[in-house]
TIGU-495244 format. One record per atom (N, C-alpha, C): x, y, z; residue in one letter. Coordinates in steps of 0.001 Angstrom, whole numbers, padded with zeros to 6 digits, always signed. Layout:
# TIGU-495244
XYZA
...
//
This chain:
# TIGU-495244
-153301+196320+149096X
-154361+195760+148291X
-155087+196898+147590X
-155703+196854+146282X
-156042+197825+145479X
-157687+197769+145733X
-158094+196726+145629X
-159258+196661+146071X
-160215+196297+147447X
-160883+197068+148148X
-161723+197071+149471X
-162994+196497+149113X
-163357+195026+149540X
-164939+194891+149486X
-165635+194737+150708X
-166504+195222+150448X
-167554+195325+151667X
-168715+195282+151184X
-169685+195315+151958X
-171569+194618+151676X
-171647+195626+151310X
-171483+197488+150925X
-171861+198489+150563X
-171647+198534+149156X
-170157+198746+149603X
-169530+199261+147749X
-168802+198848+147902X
-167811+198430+146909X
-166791+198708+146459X
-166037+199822+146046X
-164217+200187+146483X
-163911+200906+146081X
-162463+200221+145719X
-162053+200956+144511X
-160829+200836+143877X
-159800+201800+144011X
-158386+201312+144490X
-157440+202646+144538X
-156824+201824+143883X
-156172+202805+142718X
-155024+202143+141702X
-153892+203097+142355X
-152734+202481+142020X
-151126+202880+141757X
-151004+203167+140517X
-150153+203620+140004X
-150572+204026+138625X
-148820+204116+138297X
-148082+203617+137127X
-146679+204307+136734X
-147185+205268+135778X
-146215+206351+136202X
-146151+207568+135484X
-145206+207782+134525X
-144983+208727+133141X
-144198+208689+132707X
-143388+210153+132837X
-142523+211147+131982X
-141743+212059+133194X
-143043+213424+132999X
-143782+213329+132711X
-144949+214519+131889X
-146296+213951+133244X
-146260+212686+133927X
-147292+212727+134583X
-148387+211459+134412X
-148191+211526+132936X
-149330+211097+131851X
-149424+209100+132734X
-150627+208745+132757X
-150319+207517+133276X
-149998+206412+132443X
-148992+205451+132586X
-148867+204927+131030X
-148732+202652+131801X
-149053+202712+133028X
-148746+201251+133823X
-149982+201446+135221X
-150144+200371+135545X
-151044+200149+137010X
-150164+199089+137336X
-150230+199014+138856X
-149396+197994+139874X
-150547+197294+140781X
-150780+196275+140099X
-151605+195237+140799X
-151176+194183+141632X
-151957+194034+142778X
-151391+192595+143567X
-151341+191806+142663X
-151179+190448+143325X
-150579+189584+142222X
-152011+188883+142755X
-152532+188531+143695X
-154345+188224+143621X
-154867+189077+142586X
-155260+190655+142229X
-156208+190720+141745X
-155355+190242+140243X
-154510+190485+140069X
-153795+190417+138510X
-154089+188256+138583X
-154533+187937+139177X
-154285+186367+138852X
-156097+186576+139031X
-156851+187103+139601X
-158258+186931+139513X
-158355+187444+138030X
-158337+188705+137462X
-158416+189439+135992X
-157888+188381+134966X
-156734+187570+135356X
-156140+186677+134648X
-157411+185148+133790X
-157727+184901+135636X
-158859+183897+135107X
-160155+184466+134643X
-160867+185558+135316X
-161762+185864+134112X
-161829+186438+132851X
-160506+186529+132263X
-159890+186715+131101X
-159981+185225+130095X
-159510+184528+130649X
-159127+182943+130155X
-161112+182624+130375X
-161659+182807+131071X
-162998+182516+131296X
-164240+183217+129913X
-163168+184290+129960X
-164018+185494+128941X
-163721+184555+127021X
-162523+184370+127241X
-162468+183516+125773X
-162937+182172+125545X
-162762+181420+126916X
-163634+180452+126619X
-165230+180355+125632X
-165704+181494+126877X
-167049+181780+126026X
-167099+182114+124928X
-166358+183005+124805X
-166335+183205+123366X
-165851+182344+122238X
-164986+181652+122540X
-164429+180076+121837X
-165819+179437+121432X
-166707+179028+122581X
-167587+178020+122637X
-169252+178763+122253X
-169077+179966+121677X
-170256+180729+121340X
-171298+179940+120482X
-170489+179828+119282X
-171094+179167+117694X
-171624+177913+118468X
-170872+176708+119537X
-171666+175524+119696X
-172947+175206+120139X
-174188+174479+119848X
-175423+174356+120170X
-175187+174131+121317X
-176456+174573+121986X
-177022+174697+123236X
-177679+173267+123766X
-177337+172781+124663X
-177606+171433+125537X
-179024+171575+126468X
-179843+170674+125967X
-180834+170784+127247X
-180521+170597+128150X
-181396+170861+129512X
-181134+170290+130848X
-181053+168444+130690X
-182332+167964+130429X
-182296+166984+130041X
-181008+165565+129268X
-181029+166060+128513X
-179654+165431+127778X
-178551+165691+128417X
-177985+167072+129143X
-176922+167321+130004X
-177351+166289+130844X
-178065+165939+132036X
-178279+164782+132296X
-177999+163578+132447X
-178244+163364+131085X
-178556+162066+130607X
-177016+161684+130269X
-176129+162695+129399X
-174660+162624+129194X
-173914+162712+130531X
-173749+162944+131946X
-173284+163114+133226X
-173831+161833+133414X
-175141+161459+133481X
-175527+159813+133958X
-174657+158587+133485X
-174655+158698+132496X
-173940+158226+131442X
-172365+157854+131736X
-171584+158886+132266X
-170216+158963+132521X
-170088+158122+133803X
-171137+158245+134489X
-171342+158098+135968X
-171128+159200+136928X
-171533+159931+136089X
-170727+161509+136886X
-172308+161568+138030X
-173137+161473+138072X
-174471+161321+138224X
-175344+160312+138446X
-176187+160154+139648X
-176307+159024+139456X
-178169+159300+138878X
-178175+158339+138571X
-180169+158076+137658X
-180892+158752+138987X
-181832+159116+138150X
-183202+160288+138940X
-182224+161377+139611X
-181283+162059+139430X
-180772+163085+140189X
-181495+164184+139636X
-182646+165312+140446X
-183090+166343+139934X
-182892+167545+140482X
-181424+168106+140286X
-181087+169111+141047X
-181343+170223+140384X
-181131+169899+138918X
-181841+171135+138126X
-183027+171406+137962X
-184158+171045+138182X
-185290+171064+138622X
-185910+172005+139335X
//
């Protein structure tokens, strides 16, 4: 595993491919952290996809979840 977490720090040891001079030119990631980097990658464009769209009140978010039935009436968790 490349990465150690603990309540202190974090530390990172990479693998690294070399090319015949040394120079590092690849990293060898588990296939966890390469599938974690993966989704906050896909997470990172989302946002950025959805930048330009207006901003939702708490309220109306709400009211649109009530609506679906996703929610039921008087739920005030955002509150």
């Amino acid at each position: 595993m490349l990465a150690k977490r603990s309540r202190k720090a974090t530390t990172v040891r990479g693998r690294y491919v070399t090319n015949r001079t040394g120079k590092r030119t690849g990293v060898v990631l588990s296939l966890r952290r390469y599938s974690r980097l993966m989704e906050d990658l896909h997470d990172l464009a989302v946002v950025a996809e959805r930048r330009p769209e207006k901003s939702v009140s708490t309220d109306e978010m709400r009211k649109r979840l009530q609506k679906r039935g996703l929610v039921e009436p008087g739920f005030q968790a955002f509150r």
